[in-house]
Phi, psi and omega in degrees: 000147189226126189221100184297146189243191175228149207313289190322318180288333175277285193299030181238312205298344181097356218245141157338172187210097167266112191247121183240035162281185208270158200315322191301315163312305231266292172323315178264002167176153175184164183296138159279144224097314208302152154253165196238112147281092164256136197272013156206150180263203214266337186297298162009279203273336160278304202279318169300328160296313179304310177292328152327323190267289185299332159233016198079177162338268203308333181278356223247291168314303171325284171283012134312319185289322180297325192290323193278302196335297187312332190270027193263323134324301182274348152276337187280319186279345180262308182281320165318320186278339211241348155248114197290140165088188181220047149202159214205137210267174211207119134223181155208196200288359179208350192061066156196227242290322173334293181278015204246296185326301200261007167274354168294299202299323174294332197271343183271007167256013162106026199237121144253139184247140151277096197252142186295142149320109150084357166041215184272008151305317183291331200284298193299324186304322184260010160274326169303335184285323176312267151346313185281341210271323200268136187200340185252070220268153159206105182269137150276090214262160174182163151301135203288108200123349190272356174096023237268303196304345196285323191308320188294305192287347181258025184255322156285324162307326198252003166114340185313154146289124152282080178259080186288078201289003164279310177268355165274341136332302172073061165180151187291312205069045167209185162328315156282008195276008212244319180336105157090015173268147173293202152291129177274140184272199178323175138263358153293272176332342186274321175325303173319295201299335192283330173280343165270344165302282188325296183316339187266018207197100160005261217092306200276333136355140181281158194214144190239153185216161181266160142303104192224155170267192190268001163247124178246093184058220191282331178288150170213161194288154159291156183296308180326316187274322201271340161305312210279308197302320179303338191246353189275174152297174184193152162267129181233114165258149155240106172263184188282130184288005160297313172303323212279302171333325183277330178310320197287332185287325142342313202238316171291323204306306165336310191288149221244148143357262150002294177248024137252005155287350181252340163314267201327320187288007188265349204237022205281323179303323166302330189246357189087199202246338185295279193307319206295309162311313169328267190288003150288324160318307167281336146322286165334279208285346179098057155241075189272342204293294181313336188271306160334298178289319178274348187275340198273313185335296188281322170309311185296317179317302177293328209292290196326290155003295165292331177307303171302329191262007172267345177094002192286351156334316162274328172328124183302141239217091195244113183249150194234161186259339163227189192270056175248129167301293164318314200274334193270310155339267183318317170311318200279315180290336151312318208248005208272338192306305178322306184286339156273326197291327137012296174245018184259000000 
């Protein structure tokens, strides 16, 4: 049995999630959970486009049918190992002859298949639509060293709505942002985490964010979000600058010689080649406290910078006499309604 769905009615069902574009699709973005069964690979799937083009639709169809057939044992033999039971969500990329096929070929083998309307196209339109819904944003802004992500999490611990986007990024957003990261992923998937995030969260509720620009290391936000954040309210805290060095060294200190000198050289144009040297030096001797203290001359300098062109100027103006996470937390979580409605 073929059981057509609608985006909302497919992500309600409960059921395995069998994605049957080809592994490269699958890889740069996909529903989650979902598994990839392809019913073509990626050499395939470039040769049938290519015949598309070149002789049209029916050859194109045509040879897809010669490419799949043989492989109908061995997709059949694949979905048995990798699915308990015998019914099963369905998409490829637009819900059409792909998910048509192979939700045919599972149902004459004892399958029920569920297939999305509009395939994983559909699924991103209402995951952007989602995204687009949170407006009522409080960006956290601070100086580089204030603890910003610790601030977020412990702000979630206390009940906050969280969108932590460094760490759905799998990066710092700076030079140093990759240190102690997996691969960062796609920004079609970043997109996704932002949406499994998002889906567990209120809209009309305040929802906190870092201060970020529209790229976080190779990835960048969706517009929809990144639209909203230009417009939001926002928080600025200030600790003491002592705190934030001993916070950076803290968190940096982990790290070998070596590959924070490779850091630091990313920045040699930025910082000129006198200072760049300088403070790779004090790395080298195991003077990070001091090497700190010269990266933040150009980190406050850019931050200011960004101040202007984020609008952070308006932002409430909050000073703290130290770096306690916890304790800066609570305050903000007291107070966010104010600080949105403030500005809304």
């Amino acid at each position: 049995m073929i059981v057509r769905q609608s985006i909302i009615e497919f992500l309600n069902l409960q059921l395995p999630i069998v994605d049957v574009r080809s592994p490269s699709e699958y890889e740069a973005g996909h529903i989650e959970l979902s598994i990839n069964i392809p019913i073509l690979n990626n050499q395939n799937r470039i040769h049938i486009g290519k015949t598309f083009k070149q002789k049209g639709r029916d050859a194109a169809i045509k040879l897809g049918y010669e490419l799949v057939n043989p492989l109908k044992p061995q997709l059949l033999e694949s979905i048995n190992q990798n699915v308990h039971g015998k019914t099963i969500a369905l998409y490829c990329a637009r819900g059409g002859l792909r998910s048509n096929h192979m939700a045919s070929f599972f149902s004459e083998n004892g399958y029920t298949v569920y297939v999305l309307n509009g395939g994983y196209k559909a699924f991103r339109n209402h995951l952007l639509s989602l995204i687009a819904q949170f407006k009522r944003i409080l960006v956290l802004s601070a100086h580089t060293g204030s603890g910003k992500t610790e601030i977020l999490h412990a702000l979630k611990a206390k009940g906050a709505q969280v969108l932590d986007l460094e760490g759905l990024a799998k990066h710092k957003g700076s030079v140093f942002g990759a240190l102690g990261n997996e691969a960062q992923p796609s920004s079609a998937v970043f997109h996704n985490l932002i949406f499994e995030e998002l889906k567990h969260y209120d809209p009309k509720e305040v929802i906190w964010v870092e201060n970020e620009s529209f790229t976080i290391g190779k990835v960048h936000l969706p517009i929809e979000l990144w639209s909203h954040m230009k417009e939001a309210a926002g928080v600025e805290i200030s600790v003491p600058l002592e705190d934030r060095v001993k916070f950076i060294q803290a968190d940096y200190g982990r790290y070998t010689t070596d590959e924070l000198v490779y850091c630091i050289q990313k920045l040699n144009k930025r910082l000129g080649d006198e200072a760049c040297r300088k403070i790779c030096a004090l790395v080298q001797e195991g003077d990070l406290s001091s090497a700190i203290y010269g990266l933040f001359k150009y980190y406050d300098k850019a931050y200011e910078m960004g101040r202007i062109k984020r609008n952070c100027h308006d932002y409430v103006k909050i000073p703290f006499e130290n770096l306690d996470h916890t304790k800066i937390a609570e305050f903000l979580y007291k107070h966010q309604n104010k600080y949105s409605l403030e500005f809304n």
